[in-house]
mmCIF file as Biopython writes it, N, C-alpha, C and O atoms, coordinates in Angstrom:
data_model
#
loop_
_atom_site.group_PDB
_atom_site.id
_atom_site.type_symbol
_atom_site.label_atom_id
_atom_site.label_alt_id
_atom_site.label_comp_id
_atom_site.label_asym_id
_atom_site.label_entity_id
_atom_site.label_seq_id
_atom_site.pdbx_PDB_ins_code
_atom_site.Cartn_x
_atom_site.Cartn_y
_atom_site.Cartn_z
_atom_site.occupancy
_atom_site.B_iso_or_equiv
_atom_site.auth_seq_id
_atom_site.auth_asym_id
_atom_site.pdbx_PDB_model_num
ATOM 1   N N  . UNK A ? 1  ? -8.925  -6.776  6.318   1.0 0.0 1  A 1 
ATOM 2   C CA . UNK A ? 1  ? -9.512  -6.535  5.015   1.0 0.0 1  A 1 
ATOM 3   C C  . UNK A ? 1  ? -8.400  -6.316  3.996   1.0 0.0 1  A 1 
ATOM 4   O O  . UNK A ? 1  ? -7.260  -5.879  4.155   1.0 0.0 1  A 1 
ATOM 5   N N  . UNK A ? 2  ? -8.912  -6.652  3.124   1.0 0.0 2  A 1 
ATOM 6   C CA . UNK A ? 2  ? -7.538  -6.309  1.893   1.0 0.0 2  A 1 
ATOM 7   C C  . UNK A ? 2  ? -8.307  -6.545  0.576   1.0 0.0 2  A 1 
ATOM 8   O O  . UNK A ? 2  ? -9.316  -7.197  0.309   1.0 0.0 2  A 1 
ATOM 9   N N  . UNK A ? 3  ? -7.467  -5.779  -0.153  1.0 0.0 3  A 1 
ATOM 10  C CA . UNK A ? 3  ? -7.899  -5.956  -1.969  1.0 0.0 3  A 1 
ATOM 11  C C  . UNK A ? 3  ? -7.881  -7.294  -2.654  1.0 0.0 3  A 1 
ATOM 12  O O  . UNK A ? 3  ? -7.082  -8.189  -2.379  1.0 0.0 3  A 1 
ATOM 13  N N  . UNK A ? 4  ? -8.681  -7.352  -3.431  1.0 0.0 4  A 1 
ATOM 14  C CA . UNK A ? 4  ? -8.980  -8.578  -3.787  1.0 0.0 4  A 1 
ATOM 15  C C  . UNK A ? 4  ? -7.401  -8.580  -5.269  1.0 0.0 4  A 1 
ATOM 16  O O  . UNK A ? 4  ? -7.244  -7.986  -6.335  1.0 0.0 4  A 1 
ATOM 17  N N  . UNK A ? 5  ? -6.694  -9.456  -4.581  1.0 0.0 5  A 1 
ATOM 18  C CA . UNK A ? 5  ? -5.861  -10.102 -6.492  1.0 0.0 5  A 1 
ATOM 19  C C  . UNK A ? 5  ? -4.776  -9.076  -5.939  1.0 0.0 5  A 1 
ATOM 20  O O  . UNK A ? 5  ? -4.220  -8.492  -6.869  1.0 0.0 5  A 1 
ATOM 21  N N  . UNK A ? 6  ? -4.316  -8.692  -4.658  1.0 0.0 6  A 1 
ATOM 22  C CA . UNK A ? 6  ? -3.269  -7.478  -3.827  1.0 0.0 6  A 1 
ATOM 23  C C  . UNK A ? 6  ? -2.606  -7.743  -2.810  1.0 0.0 6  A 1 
ATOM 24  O O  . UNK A ? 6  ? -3.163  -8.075  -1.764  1.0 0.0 6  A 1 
ATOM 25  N N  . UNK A ? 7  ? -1.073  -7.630  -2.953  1.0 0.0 7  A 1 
ATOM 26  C CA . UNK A ? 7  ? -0.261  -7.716  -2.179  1.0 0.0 7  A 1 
ATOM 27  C C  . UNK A ? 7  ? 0.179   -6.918  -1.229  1.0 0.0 7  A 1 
ATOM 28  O O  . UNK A ? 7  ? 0.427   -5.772  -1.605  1.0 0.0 7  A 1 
ATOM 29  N N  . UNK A ? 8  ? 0.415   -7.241  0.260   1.0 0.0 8  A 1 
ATOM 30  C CA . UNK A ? 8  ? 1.021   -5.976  0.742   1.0 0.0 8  A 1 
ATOM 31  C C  . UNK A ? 8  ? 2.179   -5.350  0.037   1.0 0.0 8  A 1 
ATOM 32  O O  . UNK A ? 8  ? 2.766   -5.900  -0.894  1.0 0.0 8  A 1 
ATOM 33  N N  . UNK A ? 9  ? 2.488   -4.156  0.530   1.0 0.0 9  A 1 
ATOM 34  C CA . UNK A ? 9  ? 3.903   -2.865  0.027   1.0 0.0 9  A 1 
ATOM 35  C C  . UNK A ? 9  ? 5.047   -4.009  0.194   1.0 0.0 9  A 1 
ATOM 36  O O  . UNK A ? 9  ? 5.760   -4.479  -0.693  1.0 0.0 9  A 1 
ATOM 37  N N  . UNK A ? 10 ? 5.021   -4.349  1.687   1.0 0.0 10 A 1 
ATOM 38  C CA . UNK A ? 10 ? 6.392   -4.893  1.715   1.0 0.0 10 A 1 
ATOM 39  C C  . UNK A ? 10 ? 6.884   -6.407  1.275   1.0 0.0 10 A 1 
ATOM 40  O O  . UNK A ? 10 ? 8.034   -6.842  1.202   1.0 0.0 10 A 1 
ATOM 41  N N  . UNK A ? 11 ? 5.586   -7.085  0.996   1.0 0.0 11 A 1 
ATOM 42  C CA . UNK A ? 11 ? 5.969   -8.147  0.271   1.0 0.0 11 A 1 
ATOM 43  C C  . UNK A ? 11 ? 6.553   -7.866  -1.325  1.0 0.0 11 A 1 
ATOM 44  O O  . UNK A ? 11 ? 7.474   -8.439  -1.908  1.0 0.0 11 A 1 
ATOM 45  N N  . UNK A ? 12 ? 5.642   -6.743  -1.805  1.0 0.0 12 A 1 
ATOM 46  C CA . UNK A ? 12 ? 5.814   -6.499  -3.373  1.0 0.0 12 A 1 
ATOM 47  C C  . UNK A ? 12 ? 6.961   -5.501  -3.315  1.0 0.0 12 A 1 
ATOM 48  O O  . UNK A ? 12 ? 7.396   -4.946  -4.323  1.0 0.0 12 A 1 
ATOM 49  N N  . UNK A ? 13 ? 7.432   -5.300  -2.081  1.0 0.0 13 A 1 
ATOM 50  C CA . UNK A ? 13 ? 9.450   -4.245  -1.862  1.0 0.0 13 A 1 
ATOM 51  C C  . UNK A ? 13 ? 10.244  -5.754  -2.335  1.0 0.0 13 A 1 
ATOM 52  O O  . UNK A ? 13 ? 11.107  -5.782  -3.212  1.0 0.0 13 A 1 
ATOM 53  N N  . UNK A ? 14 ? 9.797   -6.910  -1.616  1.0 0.0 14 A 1 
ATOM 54  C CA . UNK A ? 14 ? 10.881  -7.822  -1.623  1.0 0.0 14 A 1 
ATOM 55  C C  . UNK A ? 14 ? 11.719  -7.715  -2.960  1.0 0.0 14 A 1 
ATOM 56  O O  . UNK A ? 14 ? 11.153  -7.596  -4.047  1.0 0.0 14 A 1 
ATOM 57  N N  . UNK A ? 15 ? 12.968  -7.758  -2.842  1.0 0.0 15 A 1 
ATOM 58  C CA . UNK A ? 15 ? 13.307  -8.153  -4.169  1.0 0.0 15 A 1 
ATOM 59  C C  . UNK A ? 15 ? 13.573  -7.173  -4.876  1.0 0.0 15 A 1 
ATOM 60  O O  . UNK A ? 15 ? 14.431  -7.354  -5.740  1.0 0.0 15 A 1 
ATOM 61  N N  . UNK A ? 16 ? 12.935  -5.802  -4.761  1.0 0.0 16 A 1 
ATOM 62  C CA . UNK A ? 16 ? 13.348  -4.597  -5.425  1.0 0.0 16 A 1 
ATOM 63  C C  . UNK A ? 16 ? 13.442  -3.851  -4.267  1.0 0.0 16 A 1 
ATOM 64  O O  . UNK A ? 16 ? 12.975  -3.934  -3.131  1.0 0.0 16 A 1 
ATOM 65  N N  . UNK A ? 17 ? 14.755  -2.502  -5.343  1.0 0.0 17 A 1 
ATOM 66  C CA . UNK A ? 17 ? 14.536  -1.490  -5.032  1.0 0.0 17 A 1 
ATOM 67  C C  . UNK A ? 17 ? 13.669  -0.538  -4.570  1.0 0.0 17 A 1 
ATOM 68  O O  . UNK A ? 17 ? 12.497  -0.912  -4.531  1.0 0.0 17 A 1 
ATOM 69  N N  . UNK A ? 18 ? 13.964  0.957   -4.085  1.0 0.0 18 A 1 
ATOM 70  C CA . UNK A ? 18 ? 12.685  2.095   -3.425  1.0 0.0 18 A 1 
ATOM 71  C C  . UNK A ? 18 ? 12.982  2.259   -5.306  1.0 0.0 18 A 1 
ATOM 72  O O  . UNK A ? 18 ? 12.059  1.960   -6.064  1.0 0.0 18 A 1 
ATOM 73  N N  . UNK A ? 19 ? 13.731  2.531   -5.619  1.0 0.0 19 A 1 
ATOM 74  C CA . UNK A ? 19 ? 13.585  3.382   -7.326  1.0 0.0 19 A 1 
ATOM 75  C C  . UNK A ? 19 ? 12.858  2.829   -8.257  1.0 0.0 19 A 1 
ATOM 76  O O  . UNK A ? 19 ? 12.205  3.378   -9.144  1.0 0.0 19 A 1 
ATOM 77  N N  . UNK A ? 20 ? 13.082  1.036   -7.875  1.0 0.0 20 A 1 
ATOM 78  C CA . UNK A ? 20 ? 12.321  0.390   -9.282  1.0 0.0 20 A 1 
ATOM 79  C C  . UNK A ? 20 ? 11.105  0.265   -8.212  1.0 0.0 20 A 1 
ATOM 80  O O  . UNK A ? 20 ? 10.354  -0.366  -8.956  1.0 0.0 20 A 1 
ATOM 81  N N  . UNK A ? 21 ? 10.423  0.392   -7.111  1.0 0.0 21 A 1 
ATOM 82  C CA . UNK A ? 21 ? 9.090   0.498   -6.538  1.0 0.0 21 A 1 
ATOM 83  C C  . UNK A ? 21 ? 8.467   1.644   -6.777  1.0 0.0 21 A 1 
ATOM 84  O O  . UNK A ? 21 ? 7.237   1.644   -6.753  1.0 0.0 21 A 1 
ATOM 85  N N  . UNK A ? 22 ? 9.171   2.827   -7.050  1.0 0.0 22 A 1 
ATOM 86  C CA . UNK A ? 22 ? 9.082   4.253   -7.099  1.0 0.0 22 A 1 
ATOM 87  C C  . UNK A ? 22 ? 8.328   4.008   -8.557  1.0 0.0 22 A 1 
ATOM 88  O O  . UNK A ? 22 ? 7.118   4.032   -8.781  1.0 0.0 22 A 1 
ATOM 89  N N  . UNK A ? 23 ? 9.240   3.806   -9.325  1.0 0.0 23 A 1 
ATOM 90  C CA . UNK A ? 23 ? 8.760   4.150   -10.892 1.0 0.0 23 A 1 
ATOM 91  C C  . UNK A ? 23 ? 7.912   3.050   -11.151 1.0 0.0 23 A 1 
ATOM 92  O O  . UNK A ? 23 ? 7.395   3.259   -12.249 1.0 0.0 23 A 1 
ATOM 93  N N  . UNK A ? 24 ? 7.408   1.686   -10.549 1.0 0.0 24 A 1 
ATOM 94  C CA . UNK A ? 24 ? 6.468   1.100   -11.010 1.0 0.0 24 A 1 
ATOM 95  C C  . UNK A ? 24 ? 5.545   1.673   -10.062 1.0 0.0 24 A 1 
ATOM 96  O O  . UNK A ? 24 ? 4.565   1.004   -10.390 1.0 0.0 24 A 1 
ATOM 97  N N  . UNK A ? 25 ? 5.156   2.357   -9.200  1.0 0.0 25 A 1 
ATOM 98  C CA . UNK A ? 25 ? 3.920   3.134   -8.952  1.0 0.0 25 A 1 
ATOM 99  C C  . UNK A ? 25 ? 3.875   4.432   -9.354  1.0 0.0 25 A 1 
ATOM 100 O O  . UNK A ? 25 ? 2.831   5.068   -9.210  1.0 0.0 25 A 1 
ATOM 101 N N  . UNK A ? 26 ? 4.698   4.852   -9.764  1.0 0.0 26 A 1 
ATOM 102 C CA . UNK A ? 26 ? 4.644   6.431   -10.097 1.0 0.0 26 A 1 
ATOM 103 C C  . UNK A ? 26 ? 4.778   7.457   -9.160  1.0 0.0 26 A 1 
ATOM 104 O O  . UNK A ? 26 ? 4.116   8.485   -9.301  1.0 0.0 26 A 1 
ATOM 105 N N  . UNK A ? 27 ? 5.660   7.296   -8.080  1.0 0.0 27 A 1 
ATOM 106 C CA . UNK A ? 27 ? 5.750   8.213   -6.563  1.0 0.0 27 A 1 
ATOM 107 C C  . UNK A ? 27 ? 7.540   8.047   -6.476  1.0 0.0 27 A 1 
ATOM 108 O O  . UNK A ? 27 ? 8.374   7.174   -6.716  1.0 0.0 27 A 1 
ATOM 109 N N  . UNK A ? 28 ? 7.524   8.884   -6.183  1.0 0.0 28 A 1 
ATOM 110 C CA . UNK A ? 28 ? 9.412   9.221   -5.970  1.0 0.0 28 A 1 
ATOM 111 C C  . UNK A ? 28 ? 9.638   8.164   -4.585  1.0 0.0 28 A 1 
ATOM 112 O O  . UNK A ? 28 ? 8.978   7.643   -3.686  1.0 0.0 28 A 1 
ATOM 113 N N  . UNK A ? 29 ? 10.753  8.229   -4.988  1.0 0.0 29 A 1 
ATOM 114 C CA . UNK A ? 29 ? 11.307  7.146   -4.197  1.0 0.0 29 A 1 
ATOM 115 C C  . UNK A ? 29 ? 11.632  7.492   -2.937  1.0 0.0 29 A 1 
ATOM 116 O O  . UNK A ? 29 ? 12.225  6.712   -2.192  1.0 0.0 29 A 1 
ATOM 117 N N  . UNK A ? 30 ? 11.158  9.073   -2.474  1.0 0.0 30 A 1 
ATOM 118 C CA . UNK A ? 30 ? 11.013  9.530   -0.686  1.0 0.0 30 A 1 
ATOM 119 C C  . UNK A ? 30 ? 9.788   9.033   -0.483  1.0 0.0 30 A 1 
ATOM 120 O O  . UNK A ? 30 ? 9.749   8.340   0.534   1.0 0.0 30 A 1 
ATOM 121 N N  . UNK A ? 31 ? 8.647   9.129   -1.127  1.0 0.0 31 A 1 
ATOM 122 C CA . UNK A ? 31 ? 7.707   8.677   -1.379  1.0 0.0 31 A 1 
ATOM 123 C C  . UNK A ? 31 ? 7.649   6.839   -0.294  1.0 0.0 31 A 1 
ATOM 124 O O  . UNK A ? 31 ? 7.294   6.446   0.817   1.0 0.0 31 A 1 
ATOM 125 N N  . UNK A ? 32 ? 8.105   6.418   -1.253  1.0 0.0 32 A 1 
ATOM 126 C CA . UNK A ? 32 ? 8.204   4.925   -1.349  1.0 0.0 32 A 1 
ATOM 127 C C  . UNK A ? 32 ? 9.098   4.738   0.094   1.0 0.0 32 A 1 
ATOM 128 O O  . UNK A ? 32 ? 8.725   3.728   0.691   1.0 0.0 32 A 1 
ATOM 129 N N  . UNK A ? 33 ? 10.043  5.377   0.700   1.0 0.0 33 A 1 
ATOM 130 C CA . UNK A ? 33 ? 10.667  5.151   1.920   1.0 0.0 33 A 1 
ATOM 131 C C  . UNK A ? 33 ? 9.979   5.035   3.172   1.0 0.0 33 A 1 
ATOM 132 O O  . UNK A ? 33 ? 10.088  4.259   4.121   1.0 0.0 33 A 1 
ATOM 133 N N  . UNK A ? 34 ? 8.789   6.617   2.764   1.0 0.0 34 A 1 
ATOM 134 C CA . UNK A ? 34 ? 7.867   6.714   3.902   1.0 0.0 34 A 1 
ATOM 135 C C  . UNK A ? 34 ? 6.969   5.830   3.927   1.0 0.0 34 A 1 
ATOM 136 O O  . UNK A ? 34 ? 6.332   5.544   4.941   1.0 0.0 34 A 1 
ATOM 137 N N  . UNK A ? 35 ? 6.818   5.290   2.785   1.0 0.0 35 A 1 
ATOM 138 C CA . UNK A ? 35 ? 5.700   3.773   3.057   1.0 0.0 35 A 1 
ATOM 139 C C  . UNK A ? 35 ? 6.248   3.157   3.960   1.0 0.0 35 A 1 
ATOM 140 O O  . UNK A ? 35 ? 5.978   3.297   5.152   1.0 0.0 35 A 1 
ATOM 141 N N  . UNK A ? 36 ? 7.157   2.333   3.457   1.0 0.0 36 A 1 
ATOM 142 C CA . UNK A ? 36 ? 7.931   1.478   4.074   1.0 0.0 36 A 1 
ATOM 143 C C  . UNK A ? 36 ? 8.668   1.548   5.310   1.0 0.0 36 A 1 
ATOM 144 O O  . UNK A ? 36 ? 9.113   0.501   5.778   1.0 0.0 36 A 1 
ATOM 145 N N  . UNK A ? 37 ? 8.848   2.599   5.875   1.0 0.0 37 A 1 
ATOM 146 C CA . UNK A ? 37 ? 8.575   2.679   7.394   1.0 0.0 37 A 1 
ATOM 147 C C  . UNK A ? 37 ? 7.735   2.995   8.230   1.0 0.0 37 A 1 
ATOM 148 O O  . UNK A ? 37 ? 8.054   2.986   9.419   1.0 0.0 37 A 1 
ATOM 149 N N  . UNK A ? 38 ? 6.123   3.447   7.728   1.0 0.0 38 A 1 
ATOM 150 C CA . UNK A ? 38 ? 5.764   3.976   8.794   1.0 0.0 38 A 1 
ATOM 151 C C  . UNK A ? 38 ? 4.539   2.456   8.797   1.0 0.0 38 A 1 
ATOM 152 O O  . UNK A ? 38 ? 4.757   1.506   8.046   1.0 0.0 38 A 1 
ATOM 153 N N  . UNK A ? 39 ? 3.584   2.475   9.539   1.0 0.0 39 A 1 
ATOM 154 C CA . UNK A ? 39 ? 3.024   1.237   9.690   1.0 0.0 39 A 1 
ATOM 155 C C  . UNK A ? 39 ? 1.330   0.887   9.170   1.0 0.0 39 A 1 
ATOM 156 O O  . UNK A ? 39 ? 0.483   0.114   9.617   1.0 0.0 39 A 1 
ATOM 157 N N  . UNK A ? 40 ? 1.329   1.990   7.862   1.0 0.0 40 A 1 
ATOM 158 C CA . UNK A ? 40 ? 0.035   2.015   7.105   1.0 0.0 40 A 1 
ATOM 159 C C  . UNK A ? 40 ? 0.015   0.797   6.127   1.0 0.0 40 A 1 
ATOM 160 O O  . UNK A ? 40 ? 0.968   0.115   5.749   1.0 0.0 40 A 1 
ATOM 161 N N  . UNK A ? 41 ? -1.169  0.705   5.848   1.0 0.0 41 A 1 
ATOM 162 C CA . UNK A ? 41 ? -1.969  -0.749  5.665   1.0 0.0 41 A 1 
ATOM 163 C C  . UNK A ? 41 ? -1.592  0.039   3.720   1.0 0.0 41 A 1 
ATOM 164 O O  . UNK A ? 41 ? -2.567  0.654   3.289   1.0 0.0 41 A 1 
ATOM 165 N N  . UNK A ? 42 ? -0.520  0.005   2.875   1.0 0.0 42 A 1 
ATOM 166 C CA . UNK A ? 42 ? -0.694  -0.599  2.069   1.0 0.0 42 A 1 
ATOM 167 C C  . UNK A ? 42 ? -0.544  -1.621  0.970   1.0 0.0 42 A 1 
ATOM 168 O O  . UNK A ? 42 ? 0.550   -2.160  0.802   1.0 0.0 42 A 1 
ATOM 169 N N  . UNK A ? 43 ? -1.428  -1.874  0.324   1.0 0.0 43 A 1 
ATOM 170 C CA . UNK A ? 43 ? -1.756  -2.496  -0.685  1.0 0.0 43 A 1 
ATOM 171 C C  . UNK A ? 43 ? -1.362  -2.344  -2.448  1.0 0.0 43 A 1 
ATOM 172 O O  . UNK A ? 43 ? -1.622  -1.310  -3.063  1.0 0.0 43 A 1 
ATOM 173 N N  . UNK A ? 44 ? -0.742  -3.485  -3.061  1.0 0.0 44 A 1 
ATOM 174 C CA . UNK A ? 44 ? -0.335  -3.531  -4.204  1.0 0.0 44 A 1 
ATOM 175 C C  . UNK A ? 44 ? -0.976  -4.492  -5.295  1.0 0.0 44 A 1 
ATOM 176 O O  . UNK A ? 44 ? -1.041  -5.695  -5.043  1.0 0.0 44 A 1 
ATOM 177 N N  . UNK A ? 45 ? -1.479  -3.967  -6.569  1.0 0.0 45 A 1 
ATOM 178 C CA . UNK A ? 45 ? -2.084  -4.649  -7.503  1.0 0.0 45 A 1 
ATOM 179 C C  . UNK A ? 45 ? -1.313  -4.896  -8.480  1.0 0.0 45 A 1 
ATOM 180 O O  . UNK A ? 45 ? -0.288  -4.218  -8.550  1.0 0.0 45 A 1 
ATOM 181 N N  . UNK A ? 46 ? -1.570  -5.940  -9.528  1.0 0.0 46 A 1 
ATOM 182 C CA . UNK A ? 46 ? -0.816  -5.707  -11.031 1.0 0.0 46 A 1 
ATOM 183 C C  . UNK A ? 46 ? -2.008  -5.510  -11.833 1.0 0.0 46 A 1 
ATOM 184 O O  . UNK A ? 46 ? -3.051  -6.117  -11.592 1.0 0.0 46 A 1 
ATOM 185 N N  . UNK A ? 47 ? -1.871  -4.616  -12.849 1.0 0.0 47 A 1 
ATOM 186 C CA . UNK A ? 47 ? -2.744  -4.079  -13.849 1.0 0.0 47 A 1 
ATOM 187 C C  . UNK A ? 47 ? -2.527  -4.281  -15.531 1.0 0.0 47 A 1 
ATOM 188 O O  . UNK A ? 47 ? -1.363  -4.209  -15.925 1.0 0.0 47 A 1 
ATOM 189 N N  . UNK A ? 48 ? -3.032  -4.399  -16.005 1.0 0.0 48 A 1 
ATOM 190 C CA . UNK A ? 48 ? -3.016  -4.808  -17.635 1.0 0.0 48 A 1 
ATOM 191 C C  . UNK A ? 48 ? -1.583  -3.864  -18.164 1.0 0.0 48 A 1 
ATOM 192 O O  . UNK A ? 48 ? -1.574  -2.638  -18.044 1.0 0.0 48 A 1 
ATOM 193 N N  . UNK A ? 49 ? -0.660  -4.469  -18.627 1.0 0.0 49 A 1 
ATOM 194 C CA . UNK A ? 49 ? -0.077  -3.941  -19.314 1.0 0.0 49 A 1 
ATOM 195 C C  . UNK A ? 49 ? 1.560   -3.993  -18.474 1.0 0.0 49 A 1 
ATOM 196 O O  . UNK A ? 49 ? 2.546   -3.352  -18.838 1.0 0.0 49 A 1 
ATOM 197 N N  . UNK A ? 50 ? 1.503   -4.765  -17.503 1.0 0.0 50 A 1 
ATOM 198 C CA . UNK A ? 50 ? 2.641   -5.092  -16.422 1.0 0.0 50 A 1 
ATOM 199 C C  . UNK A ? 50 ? 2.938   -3.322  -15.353 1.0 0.0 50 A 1 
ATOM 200 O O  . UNK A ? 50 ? 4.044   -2.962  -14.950 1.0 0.0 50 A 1 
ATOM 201 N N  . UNK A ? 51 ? 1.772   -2.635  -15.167 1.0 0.0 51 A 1 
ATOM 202 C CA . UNK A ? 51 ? 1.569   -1.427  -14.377 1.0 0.0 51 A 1 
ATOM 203 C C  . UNK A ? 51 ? 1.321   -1.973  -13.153 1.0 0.0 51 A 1 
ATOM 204 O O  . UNK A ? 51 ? 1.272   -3.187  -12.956 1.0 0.0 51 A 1 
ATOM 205 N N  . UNK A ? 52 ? 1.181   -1.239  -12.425 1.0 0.0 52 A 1 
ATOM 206 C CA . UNK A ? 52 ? 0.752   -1.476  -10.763 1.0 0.0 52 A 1 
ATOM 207 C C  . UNK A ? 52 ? 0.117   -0.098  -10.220 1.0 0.0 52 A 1 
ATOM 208 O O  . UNK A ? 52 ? 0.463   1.054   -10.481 1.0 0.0 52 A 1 
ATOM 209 N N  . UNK A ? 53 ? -0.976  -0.593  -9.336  1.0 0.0 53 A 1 
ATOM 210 C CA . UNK A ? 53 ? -0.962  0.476   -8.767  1.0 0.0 53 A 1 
ATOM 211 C C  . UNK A ? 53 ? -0.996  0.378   -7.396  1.0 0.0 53 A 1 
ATOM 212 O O  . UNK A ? 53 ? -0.963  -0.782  -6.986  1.0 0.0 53 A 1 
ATOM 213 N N  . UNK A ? 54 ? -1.062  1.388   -6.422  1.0 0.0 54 A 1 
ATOM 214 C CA . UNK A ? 54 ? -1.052  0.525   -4.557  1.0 0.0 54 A 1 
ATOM 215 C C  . UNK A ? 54 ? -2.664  1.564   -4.109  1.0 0.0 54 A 1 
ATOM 216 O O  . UNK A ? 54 ? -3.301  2.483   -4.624  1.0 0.0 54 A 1 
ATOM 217 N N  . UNK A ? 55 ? -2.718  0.985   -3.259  1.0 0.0 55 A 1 
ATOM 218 C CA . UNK A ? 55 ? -4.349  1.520   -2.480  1.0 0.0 55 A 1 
ATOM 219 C C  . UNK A ? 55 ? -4.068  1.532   -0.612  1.0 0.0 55 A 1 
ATOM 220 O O  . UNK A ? 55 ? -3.557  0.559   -0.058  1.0 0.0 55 A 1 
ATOM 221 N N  . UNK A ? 56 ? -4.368  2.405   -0.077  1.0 0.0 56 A 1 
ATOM 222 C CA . UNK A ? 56 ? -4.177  2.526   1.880   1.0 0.0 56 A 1 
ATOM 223 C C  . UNK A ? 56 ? -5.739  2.227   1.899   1.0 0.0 56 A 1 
ATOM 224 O O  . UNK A ? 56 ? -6.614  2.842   1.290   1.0 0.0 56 A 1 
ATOM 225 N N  . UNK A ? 57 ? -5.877  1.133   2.746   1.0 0.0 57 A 1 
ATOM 226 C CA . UNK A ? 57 ? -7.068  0.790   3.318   1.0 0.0 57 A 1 
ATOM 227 C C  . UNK A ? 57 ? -6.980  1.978   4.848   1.0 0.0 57 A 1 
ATOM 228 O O  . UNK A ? 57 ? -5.857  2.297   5.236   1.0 0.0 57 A 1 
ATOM 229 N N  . UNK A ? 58 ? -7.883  2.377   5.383   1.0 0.0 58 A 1 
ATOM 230 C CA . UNK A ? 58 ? -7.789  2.792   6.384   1.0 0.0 58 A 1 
ATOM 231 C C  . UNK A ? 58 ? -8.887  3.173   7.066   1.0 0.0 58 A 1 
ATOM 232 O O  . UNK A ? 58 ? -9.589  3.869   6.334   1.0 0.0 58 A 1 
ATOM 233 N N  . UNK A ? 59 ? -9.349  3.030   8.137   1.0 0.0 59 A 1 
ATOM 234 C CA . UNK A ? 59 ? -10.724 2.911   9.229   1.0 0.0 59 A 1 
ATOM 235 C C  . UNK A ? 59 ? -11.253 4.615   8.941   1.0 0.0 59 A 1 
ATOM 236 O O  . UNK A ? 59 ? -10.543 5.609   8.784   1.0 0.0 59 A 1 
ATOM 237 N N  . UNK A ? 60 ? -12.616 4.509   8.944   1.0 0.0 60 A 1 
ATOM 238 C CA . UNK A ? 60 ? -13.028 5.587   8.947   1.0 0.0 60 A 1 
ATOM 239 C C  . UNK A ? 60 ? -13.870 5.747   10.402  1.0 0.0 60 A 1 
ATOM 240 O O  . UNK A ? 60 ? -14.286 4.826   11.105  1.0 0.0 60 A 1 
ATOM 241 N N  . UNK A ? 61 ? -14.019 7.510   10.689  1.0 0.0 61 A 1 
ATOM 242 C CA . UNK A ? 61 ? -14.651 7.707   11.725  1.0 0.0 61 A 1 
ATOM 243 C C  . UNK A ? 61 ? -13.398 7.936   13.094  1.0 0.0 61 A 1 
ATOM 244 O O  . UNK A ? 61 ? -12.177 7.935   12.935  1.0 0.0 61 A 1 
ATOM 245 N N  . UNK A ? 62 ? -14.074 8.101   14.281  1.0 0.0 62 A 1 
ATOM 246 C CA . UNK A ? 62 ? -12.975 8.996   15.026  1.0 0.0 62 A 1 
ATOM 247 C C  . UNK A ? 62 ? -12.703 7.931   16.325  1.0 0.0 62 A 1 
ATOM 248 O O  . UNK A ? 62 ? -11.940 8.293   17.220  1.0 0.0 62 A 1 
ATOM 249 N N  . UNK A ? 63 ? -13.375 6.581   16.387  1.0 0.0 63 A 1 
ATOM 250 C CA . UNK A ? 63 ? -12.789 5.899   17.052  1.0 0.0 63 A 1 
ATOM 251 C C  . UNK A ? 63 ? -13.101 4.175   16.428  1.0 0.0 63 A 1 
ATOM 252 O O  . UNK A ? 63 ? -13.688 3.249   16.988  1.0 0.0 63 A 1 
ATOM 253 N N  . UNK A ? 64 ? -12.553 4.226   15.295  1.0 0.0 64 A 1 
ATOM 254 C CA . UNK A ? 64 ? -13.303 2.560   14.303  1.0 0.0 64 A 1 
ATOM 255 C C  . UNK A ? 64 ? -12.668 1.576   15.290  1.0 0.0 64 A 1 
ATOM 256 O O  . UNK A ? 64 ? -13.236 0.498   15.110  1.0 0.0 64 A 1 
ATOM 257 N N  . UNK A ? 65 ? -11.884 1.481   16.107  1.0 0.0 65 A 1 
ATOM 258 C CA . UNK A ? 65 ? -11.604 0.010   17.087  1.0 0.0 65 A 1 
ATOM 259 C C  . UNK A ? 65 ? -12.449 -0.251  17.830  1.0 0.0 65 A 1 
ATOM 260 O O  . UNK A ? 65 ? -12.392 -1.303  18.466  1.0 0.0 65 A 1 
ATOM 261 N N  . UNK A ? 66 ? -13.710 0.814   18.006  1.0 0.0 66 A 1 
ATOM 262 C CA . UNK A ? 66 ? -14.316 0.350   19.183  1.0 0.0 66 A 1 
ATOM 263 C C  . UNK A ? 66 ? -15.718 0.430   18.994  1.0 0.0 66 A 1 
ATOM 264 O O  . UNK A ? 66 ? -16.170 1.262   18.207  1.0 0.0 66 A 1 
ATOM 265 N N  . UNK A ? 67 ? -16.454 -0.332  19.619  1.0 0.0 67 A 1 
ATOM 266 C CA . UNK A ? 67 ? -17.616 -0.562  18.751  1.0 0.0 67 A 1 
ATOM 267 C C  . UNK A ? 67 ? -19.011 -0.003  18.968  1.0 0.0 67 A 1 
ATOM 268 O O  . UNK A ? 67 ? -19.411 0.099   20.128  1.0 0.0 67 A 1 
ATOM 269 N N  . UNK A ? 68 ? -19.886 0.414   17.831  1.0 0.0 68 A 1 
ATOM 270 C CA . UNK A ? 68 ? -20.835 1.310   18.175  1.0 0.0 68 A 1 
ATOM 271 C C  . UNK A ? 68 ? -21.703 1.069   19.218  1.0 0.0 68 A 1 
ATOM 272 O O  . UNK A ? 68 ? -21.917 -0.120  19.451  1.0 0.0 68 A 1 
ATOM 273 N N  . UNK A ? 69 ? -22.333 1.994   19.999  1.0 0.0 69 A 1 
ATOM 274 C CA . UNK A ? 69 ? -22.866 2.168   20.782  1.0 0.0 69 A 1 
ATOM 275 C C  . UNK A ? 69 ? -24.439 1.616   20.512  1.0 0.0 69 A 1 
ATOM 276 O O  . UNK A ? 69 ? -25.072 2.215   19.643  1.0 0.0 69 A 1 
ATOM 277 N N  . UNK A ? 70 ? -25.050 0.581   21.168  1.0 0.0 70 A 1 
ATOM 278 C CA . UNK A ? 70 ? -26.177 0.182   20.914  1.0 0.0 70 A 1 
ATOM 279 C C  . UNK A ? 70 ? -27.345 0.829   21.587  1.0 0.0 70 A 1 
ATOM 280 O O  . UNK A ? 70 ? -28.489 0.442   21.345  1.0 0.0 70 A 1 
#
């Protein structure tokens, strides 16, 4: 699943910096490290005005891989 018109984190790292990723989302750039290593699902938009913002998709419930019980 993914955002519609949204890039993953590490495609939209390519090419930049954690500082210039930092300040175009608005999260410090420890921030922006721990994205980028740990192995969460996120997601990057562009927004009116050349802003961005990012979104974590993530499974809800206490076992979402496996499937409900019929």
């Amino acid at each position: 699943m993914k955002i519609t018109d949204a890039i993953p984190l590490k495609d939209f790292a390519a090419g930049r910096s954690q500082e210039q990723i930092a300040v175009a989302l608005g999260v410090t750039q420890g921030s922006v490290s721990q994205m980028l290593k740990s192995k969460r699902n996120i997601w990057v938009r562009a927004l009116a005005g050349g802003r961005f913002q990012a979104y974590e998709l993530k499974p809800v419930g206490r076992n979402p891989a496996e499937p409900a019980a019929a």
